[in-house]
N, C-alpha and C positions, 0 to 999 in steps of 0.2 A: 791559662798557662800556655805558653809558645811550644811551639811543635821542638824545639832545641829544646829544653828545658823536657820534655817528655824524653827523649832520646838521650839526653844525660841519665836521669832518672833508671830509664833500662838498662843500660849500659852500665851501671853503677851495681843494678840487681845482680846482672849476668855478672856481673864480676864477683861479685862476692861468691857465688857459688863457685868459686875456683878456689875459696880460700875453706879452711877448716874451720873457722868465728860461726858459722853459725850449730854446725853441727856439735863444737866442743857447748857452746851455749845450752843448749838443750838434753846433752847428755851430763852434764855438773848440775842444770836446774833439777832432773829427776833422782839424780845420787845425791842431792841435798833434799828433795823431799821425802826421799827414801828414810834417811837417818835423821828426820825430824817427825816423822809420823809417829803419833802415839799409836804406845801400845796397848790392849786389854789391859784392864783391871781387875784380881781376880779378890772380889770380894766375899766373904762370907759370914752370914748374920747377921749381914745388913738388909735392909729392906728389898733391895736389889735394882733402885730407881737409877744410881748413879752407875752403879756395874754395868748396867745395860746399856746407859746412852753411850759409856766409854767404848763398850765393846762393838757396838754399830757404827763410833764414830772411825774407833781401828778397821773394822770391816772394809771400809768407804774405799771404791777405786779411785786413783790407782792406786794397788796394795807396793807392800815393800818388795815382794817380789818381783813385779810389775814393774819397780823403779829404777830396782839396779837391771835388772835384765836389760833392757831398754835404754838407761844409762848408759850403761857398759859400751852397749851397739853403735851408742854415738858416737864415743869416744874412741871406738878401735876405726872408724868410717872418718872421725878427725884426724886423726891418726896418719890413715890413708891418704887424702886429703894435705896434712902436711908433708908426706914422703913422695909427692911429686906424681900420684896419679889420680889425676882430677876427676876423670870422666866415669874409672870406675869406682872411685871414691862415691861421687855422685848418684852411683846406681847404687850402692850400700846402702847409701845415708836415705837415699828416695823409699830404698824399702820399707827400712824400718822406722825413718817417719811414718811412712801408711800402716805397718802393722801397729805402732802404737795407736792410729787414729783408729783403725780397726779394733782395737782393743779396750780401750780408753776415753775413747771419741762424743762417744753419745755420753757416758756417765761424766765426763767431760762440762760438757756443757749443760747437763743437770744438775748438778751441781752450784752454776750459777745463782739457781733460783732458789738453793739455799743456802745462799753468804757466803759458800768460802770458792773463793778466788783464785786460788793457787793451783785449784786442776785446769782449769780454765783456763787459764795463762799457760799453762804447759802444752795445753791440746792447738792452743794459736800457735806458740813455737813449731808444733809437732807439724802442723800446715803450712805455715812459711817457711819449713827444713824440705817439705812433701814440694811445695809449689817452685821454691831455686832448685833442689838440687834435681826431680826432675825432669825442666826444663834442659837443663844442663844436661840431663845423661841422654834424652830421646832427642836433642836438638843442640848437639854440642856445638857445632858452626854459628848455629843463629843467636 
């Protein structure tokens, strides 16, 4: 790869962190797994085999509270974002990318190892939102 083609490349990253695309991205992924999580099952007089695995698989982070919380925060830092203040848009969205990876990060990524993929893919967003925007907020010139 030519050193031009790397330079386009950042240049393209850096730009995006100007725009709210990534940050609305990740805060509609978490408000849509929010209001797709299953809920408990409350069974009774049944064996309690299927009641359980339902109710451990509702447990499972990130919870729904977890989702819109954290949704929300994107979406007010998109927000931001689109109203024309980048840089402290940037420091928002930097935040609470990191509190969701702080939050959600490690079970995040365990998760992978058992099949479901959908946390996982959220906690890569939640790092690619942590990795542009801040760059952009501690290094806004560069």
């Amino acid at each position: 790869m030519s050193q031009e083609t790397k330079d386009s490349i950042f240049k393209t990253l850096d730009n995006l962190a100007l725009t709210p695309y990534p940050a609305l991205l990740l805060g509609s992924s978490l408000l849509l797994k929010g209001i797709t999580q299953p809920a408990p099952i409350s069974a009774t007089g049944s064996s309690g085999g299927s009641a359980h695995f339902s109710q451990r698989l509702a447990l499972t982070k990130p919870t729904r509270a977890s989702c819109y919380t954290f949704g929300a925060a994107n979406l007010v830092g998109a927000w931001l974002s689109y109203d024309g203040e980048p840089v402290n848009a940037a420091g928002f969205n930097f935040a609470w990318a990191s509190l969701y990876l702080i939050v959600n990060g490690g079970p995040g990524v365990k998760s992978l190892f058992k099949a479901r993929v959908t946390p996982f893919a959220i906690s890569v967003l939640a790092l690619g939102n942590a990795g542009l925007y801040g760059k952009k907020f501690f290094w806004p010139s560069g």
